[in-house]
C-alpha distance (Angstrom), angle and dihedral (degrees) to the residues before:
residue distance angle dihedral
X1 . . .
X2 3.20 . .
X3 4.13 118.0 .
X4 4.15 140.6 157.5
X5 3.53 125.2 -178.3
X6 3.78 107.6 -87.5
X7 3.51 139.3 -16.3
X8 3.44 131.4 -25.5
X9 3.79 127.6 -171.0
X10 3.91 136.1 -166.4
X11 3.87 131.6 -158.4
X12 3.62 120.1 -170.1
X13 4.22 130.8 -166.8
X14 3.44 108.0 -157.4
X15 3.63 135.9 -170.5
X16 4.16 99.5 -127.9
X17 4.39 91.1 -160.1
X18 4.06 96.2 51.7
X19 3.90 89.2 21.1
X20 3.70 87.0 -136.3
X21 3.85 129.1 159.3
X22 4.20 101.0 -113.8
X23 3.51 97.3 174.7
X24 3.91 139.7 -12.8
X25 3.47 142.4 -173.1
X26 3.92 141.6 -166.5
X27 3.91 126.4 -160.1
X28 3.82 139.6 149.2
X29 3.77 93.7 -110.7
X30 3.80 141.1 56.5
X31 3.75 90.8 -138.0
X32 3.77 121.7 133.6
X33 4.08 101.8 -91.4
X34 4.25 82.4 63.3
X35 3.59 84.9 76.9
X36 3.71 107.1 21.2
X37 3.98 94.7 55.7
X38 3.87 93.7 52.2
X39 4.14 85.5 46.5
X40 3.73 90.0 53.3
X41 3.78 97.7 49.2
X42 4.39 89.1 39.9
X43 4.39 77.8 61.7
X44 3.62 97.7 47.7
X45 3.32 96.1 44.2
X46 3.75 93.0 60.9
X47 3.34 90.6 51.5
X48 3.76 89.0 53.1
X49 3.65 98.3 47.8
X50 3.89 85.7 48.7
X51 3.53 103.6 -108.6
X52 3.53 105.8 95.6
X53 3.65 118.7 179.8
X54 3.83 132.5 -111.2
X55 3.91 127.7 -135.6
X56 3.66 112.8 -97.3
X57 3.60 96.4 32.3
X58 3.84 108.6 83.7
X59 3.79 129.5 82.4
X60 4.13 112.2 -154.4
X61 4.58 86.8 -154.7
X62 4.18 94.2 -167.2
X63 3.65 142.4 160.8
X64 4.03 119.0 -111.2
X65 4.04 91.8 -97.5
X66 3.54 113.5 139.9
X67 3.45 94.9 -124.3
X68 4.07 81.5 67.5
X69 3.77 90.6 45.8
X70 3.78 106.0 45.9
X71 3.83 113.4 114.2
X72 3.99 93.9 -124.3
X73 4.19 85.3 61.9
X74 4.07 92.3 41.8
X75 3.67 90.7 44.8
X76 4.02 89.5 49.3
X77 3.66 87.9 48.5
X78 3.55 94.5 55.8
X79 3.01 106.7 49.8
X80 4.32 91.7 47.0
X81 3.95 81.2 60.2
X82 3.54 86.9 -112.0
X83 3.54 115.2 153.6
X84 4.56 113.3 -144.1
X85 3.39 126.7 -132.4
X86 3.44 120.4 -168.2
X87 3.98 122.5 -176.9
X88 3.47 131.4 -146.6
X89 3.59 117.0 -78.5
X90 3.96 121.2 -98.6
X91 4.17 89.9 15.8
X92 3.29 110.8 111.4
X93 3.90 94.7 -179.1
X94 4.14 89.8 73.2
X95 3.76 78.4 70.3
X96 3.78 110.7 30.8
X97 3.82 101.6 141.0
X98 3.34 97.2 53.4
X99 4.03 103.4 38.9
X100 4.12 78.1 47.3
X101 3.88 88.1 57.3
X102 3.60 92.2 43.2
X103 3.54 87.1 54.5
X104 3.84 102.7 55.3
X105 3.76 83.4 36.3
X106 4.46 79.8 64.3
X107 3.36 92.1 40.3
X108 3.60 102.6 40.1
X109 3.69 112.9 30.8
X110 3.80 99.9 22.3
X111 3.62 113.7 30.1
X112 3.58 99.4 38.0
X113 3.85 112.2 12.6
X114 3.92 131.4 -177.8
X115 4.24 82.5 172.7
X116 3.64 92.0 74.7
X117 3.94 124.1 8.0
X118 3.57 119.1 -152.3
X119 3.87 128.4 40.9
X120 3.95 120.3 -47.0
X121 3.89 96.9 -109.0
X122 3.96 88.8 167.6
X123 3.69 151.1 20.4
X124 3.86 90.7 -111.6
X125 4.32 80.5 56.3
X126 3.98 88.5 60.0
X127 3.57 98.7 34.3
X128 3.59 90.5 50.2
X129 4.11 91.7 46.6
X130 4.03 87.6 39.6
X131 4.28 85.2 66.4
X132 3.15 95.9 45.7
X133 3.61 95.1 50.4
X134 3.48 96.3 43.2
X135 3.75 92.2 54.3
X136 4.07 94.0 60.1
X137 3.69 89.9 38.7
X138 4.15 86.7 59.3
X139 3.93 98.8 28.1
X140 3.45 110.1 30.3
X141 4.12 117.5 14.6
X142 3.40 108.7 93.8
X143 3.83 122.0 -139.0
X144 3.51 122.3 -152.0
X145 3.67 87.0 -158.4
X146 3.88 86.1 71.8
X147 3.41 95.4 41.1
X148 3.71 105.0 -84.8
X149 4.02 89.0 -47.6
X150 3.66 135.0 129.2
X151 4.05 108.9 -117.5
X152 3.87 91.6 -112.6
X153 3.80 90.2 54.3
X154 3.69 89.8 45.6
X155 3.71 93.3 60.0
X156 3.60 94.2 38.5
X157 4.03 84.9 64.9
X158 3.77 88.5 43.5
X159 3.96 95.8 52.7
X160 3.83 98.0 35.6
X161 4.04 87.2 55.7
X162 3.91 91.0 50.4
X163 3.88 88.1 53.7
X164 3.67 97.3 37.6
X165 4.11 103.0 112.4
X166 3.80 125.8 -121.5
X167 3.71 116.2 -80.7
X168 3.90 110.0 -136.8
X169 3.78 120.4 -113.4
């Protein structure tokens, strides 16, 4: 059994096409900066990879939590261009990719982890596992949803056909 001394709580941005893991973040609260933080790296990272995004063309999909619906996060959102999406309270199919994540994330990281043996005895234990896990979940799981890919391959298809140059006729 795996057990730490309190709670423990995980935020994840995820790209809903390649069904990737952008950005994540673990912390003892539900407070705003749970979600905010994991937004703000899930931007940069874009940028990084080169394929920053543009106003107007993201959709935040999230449950009702307040950490969701705090005006600091809304505000953030806004001005990122990001449009919100809020489902309904109590249905958990408004946000089934990412309560399905969270729920191999349980099952797979938490509950039963190879990415750290032992018992979670601190936040540095989960965050620690939480990397690990989220690197084979991007690199090296393969979804059959994405035809037996991982996400990062996936979206490697996806951006190398958008750059791929016009064959002549």
């Amino acid at each position: 059994m795996r057990t730490w001394v309190g709670f423990v709580y995980a935020a994840f941005i995820i790209d809903v096409f390649a069904q990737k893991i952008v950005a994540w973040h673990v912390a003892r609260g539900k407070d705003t900066d749970l979600v905010m933080t994991p937004l703000r790296i899930a931007l940069w990272q874009r940028n990084r990879e080169g394929h920053p995004t543009s106003p107007g063309e993201l959709i935040c999909h999230s449950d009702a939590g307040s950490q969701y619906t705090s005006v600091r996060f809304t505000e953030h959102l806004a001005l990122e261009g990001i449009r919100p999406s809020i489902g309904s309270v109590g249905d958990a199919f408004d946000n089934a990719l990412a309560e399905c994540v969270i729920g191999l994330f349980k099952t797979e990281c938490i509950r039963t982890s190879v990415f750290h043996p032992g018992a979670y005895k601190t936040i540095n234990d989960v965050e620690y596992a939480t990397a690990g896990w989220v690197d084979w979940y991007n690199n090296r799981r393969l979804h059959s949803s994405l035809g037996y890919l991982t996400p990062a391959e996936y979206e490697q298809v996806h951006y190398a056909t958008l750059n791929r140059e016009p064959q002549p006729a």
